[in-house]
MDAnalysis code that builds the backbone (N, CA, C; Angstrom):
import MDAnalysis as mda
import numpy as np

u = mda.Universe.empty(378, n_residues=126, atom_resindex=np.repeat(np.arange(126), 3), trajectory=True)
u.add_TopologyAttr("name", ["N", "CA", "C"] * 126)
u.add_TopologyAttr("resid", np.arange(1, 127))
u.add_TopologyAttr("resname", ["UNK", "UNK", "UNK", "UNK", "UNK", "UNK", "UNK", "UNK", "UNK", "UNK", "UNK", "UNK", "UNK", "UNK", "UNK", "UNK", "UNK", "UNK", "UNK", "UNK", "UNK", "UNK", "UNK", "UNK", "UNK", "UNK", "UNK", "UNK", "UNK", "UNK", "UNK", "UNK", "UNK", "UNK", "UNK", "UNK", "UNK", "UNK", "UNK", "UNK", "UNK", "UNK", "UNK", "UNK", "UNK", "UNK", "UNK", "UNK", "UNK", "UNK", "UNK", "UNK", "UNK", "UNK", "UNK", "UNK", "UNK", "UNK", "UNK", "UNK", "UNK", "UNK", "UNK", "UNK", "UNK", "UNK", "UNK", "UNK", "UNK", "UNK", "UNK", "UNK", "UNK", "UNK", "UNK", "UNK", "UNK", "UNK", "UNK", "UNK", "UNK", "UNK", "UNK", "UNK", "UNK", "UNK", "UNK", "UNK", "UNK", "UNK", "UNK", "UNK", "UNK", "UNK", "UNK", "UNK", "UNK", "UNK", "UNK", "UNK", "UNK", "UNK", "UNK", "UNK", "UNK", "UNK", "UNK", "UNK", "UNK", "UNK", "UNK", "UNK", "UNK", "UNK", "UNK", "UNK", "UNK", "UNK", "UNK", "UNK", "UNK", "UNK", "UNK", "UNK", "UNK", "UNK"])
u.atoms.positions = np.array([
    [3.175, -11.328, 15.313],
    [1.929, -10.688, 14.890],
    [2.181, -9.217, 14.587],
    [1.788, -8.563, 13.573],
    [1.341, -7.515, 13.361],
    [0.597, -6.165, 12.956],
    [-0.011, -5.303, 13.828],
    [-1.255, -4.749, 13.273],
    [-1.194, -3.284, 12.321],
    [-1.312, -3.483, 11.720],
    [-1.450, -2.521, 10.620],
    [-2.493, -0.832, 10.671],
    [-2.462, 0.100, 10.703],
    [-3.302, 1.146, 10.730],
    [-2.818, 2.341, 9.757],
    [-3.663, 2.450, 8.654],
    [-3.689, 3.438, 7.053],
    [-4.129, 4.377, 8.018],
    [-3.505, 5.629, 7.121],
    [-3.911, 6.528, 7.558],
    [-3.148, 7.819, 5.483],
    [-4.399, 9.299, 6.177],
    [-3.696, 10.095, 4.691],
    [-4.583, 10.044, 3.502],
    [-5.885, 9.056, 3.749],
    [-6.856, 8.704, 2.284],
    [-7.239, 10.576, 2.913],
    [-8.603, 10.584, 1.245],
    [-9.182, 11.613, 0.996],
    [-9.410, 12.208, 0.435],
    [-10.128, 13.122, -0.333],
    [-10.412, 13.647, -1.385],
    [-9.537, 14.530, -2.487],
    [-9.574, 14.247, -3.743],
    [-8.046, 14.828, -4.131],
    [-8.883, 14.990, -5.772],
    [-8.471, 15.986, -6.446],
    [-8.797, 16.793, -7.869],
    [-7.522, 15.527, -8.401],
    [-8.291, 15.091, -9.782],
    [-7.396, 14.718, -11.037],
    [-5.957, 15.452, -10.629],
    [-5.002, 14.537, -11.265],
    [-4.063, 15.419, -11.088],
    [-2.864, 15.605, -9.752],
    [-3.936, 15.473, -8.905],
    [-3.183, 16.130, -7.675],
    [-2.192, 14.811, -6.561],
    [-2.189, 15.303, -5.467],
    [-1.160, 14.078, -5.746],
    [-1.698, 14.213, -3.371],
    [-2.003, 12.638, -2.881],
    [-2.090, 12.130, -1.839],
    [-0.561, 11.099, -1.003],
    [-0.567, 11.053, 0.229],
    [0.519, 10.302, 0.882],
    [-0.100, 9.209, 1.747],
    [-0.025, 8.236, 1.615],
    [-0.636, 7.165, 2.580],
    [0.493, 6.348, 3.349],
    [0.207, 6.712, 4.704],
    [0.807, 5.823, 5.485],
    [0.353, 4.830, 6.249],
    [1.117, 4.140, 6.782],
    [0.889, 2.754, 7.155],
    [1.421, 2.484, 8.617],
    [1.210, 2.198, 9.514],
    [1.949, 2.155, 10.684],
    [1.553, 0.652, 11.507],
    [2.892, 0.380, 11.790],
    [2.495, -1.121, 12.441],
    [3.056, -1.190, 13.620],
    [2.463, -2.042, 14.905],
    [2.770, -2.171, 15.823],
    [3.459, -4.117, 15.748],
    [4.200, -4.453, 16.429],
    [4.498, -5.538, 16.420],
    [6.506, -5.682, 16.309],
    [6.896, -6.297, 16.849],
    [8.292, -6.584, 17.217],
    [9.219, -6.697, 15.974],
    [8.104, -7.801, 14.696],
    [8.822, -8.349, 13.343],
    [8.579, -7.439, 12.436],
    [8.044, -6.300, 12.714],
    [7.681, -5.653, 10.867],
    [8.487, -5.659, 10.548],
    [10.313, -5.414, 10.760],
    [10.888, -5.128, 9.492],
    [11.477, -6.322, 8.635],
    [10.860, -7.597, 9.286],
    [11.592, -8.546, 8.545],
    [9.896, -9.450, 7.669],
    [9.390, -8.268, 7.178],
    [7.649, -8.359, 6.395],
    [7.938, -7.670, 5.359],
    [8.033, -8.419, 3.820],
    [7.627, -7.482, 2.587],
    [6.368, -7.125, 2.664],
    [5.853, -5.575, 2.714],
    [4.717, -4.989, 2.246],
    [4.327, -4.938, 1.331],
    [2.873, -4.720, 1.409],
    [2.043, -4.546, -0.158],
    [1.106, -3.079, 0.424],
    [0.552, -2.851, -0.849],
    [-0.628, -1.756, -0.432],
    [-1.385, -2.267, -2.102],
    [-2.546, -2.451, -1.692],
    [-3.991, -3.197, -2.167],
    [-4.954, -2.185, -2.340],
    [-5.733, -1.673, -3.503],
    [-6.678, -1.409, -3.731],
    [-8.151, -1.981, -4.185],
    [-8.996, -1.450, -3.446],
    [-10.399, -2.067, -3.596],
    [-11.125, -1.309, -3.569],
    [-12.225, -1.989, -4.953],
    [-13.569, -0.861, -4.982],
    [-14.704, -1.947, -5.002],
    [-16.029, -1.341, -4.661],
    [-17.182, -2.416, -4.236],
    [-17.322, -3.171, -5.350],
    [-17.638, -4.443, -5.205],
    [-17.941, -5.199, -6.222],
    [-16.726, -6.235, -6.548],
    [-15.351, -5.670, -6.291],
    [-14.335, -6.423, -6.870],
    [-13.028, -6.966, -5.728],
    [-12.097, -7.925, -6.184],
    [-11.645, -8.487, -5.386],
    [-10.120, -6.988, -5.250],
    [-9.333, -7.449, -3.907],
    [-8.522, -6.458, -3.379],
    [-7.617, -6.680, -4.749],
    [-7.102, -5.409, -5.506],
    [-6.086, -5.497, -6.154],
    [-4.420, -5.233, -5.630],
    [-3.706, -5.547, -6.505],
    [-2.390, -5.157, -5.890],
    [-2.103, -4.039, -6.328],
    [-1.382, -3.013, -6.063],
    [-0.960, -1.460, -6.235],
    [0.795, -1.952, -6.353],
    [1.172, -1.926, -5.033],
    [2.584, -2.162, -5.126],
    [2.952, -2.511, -3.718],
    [4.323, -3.264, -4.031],
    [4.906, -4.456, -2.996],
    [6.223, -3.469, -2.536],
    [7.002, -3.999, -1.747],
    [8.281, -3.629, -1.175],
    [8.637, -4.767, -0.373],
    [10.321, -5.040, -0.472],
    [10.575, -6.136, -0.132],
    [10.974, -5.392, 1.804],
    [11.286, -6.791, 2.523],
    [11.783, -6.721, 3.828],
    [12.371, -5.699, 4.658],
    [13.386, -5.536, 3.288],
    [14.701, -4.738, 3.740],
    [14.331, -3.213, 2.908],
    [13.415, -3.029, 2.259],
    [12.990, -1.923, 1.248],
    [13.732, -1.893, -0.235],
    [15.050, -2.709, -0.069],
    [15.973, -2.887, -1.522],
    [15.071, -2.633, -2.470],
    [13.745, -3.721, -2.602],
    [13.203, -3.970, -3.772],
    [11.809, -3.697, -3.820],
    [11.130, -3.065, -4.891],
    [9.914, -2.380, -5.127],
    [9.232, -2.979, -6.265],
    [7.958, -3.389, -6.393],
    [7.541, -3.512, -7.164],
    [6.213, -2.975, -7.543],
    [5.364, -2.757, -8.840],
    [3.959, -1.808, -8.944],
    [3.080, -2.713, -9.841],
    [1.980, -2.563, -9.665],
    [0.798, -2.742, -10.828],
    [1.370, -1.096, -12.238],
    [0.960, -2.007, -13.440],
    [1.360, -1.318, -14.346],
    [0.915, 0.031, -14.280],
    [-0.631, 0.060, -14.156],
    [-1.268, 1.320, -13.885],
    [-1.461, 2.088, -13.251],
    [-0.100, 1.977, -12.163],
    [0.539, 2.776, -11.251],
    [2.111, 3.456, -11.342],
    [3.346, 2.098, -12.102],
    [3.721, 2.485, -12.746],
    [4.347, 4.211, -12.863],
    [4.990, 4.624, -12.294],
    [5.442, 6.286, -12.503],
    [4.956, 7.261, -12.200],
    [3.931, 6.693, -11.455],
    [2.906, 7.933, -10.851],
    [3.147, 7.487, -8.883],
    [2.975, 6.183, -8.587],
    [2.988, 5.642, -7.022],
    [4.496, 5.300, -6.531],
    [4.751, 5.655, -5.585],
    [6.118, 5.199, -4.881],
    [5.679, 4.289, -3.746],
    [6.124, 2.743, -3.255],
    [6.391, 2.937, -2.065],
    [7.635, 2.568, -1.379],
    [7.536, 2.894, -0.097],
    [8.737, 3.405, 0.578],
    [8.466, 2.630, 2.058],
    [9.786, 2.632, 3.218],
    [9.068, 2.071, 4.338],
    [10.590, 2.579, 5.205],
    [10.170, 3.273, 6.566],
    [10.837, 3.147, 7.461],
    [10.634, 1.908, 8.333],
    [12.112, 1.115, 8.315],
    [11.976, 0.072, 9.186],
    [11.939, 0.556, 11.245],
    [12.865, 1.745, 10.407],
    [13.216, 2.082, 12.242],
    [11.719, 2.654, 12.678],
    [10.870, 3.251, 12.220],
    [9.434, 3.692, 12.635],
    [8.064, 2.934, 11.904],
    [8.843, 2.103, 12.014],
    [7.601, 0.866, 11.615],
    [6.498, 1.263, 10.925],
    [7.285, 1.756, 9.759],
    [5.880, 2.741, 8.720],
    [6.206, 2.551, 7.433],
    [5.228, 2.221, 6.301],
    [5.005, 1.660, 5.107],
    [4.482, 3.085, 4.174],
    [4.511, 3.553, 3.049],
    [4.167, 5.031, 2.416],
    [3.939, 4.524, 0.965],
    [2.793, 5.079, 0.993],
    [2.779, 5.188, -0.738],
    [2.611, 6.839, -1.115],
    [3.801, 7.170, -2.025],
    [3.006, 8.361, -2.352],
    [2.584, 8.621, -3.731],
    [1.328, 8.914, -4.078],
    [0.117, 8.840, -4.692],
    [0.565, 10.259, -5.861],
    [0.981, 10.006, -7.053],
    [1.132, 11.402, -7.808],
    [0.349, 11.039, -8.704],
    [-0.320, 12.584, -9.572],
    [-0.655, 12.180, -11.050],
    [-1.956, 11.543, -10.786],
    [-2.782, 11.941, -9.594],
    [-4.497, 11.192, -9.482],
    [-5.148, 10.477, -10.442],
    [-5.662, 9.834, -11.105],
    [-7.150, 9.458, -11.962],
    [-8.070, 9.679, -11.095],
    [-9.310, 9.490, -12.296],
    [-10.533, 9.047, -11.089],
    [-10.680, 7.471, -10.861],
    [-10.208, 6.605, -11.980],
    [-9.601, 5.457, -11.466],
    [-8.824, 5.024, -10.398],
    [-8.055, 5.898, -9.772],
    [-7.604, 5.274, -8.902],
    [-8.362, 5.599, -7.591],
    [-9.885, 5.705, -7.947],
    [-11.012, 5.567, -6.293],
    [-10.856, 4.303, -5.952],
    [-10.529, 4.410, -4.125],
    [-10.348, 2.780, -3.848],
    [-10.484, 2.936, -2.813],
    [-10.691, 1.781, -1.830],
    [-10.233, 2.032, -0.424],
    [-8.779, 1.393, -0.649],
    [-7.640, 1.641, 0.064],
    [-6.407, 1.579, -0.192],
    [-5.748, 0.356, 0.957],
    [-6.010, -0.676, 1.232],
    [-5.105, -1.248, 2.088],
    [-3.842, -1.500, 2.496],
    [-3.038, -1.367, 3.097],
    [-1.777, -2.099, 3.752],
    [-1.956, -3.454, 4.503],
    [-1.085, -4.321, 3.935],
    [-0.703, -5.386, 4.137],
    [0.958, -5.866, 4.048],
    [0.466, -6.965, 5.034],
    [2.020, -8.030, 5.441],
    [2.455, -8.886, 5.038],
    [3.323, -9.308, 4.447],
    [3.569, -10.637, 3.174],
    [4.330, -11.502, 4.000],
    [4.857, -12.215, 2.983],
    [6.018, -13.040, 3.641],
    [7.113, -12.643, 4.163],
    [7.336, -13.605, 5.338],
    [8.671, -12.563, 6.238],
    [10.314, -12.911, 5.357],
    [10.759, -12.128, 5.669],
    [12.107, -12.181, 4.532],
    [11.506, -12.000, 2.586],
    [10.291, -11.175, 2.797],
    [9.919, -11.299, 0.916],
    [10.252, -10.579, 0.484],
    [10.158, -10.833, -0.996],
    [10.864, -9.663, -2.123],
    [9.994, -8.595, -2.413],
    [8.715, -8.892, -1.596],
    [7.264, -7.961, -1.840],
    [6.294, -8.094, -3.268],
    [7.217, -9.307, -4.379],
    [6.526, -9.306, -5.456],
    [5.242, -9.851, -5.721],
    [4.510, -10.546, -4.384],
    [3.833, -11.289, -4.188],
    [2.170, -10.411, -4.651],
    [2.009, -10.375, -6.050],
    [0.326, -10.279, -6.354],
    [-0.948, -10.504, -5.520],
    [-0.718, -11.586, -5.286],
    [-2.461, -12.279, -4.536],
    [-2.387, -11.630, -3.354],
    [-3.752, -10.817, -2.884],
    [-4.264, -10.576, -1.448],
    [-3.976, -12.282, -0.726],
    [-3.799, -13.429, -1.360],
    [-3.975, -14.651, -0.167],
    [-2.381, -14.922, 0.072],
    [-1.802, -14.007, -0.229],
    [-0.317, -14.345, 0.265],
    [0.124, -13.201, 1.544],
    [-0.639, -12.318, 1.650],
    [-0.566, -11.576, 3.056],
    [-1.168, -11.809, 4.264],
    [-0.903, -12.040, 5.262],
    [-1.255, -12.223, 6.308],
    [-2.402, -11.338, 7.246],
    [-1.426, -10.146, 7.071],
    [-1.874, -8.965, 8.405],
    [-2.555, -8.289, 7.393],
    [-3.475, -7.587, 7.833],
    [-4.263, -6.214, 6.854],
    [-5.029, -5.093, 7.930],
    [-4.326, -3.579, 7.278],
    [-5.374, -2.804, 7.873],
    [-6.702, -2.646, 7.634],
    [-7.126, -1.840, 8.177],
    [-8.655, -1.149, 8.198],
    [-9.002, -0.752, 6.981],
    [-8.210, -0.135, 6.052],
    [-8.318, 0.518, 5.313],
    [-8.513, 1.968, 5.029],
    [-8.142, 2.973, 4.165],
    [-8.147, 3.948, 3.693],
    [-9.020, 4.616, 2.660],
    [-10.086, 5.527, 2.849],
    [-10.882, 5.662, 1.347],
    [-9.673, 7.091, 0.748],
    [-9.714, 6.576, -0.615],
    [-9.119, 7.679, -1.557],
    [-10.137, 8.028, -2.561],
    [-10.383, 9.023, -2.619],
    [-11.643, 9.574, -3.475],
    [-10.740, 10.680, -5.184],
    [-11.143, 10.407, -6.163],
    [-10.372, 11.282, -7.000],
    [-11.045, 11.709, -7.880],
    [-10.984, 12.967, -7.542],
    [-12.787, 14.055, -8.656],
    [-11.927, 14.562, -10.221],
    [-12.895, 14.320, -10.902],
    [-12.641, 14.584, -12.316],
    [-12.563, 16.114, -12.662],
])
């Protein structure tokens, strides 16, 4: 089992650039490809971007793409996106989530993760 807690959302000018972390408690995180999921009211959780097990492998939604990194210490059981290049599109609440154990992180669908935090609001003013 493992529990997930975002932390780092918040208000940010076009442009500017936020860090979201992720911190998990539990014995297996490092053998969990991560995701981090965005959601705004009305619509289902989107995917942002994946990371595999071991961190080797990364993957993004297009419209993140060169602006979002993520990253993950296995030894401090912590997951990071860092957020450059704002829209006001990218207002969301921001989730972290747990995929398949041993995954490549490429996994799209919110129904292929298991664990999910609380969530994060990211706010981005025009």
């Amino acid at each position: 089992q493992v529990q997930l807690v975002e932390s780092g959302g918040g208000l940010v000018q076009a442009g500017g650039s936020l860090r979201l972390s992720c911190a998990a408690s539990g014995r297996t995180f490092s053998n969990y490809a991560m995701g981090w999921f965005q959601q705004t009211p009305g619509k289902e959780r989107e995917f942002v971007a994946g990371i595999s097990w071991g961190g080797g492998s990364t993957y993004y939604a297009d419209s993140v793409k060169g602006r979002f990194t993520i990253s993950r210490e296995n030894a401090k059981k912590t997951v990071f996106l860092q957020m450059n290049s704002l829209k006001p599109e990218d207002t969301a609440v921001y989730y972290c989530a747990a995929g398949v154990p041993y995954g490549s992180g490429r996994d799209v669908s919110p129904y292929k993760y298991d664990y999910w935090g609380q969530g994060t609001q990211v706010t981005v003013s025009s």
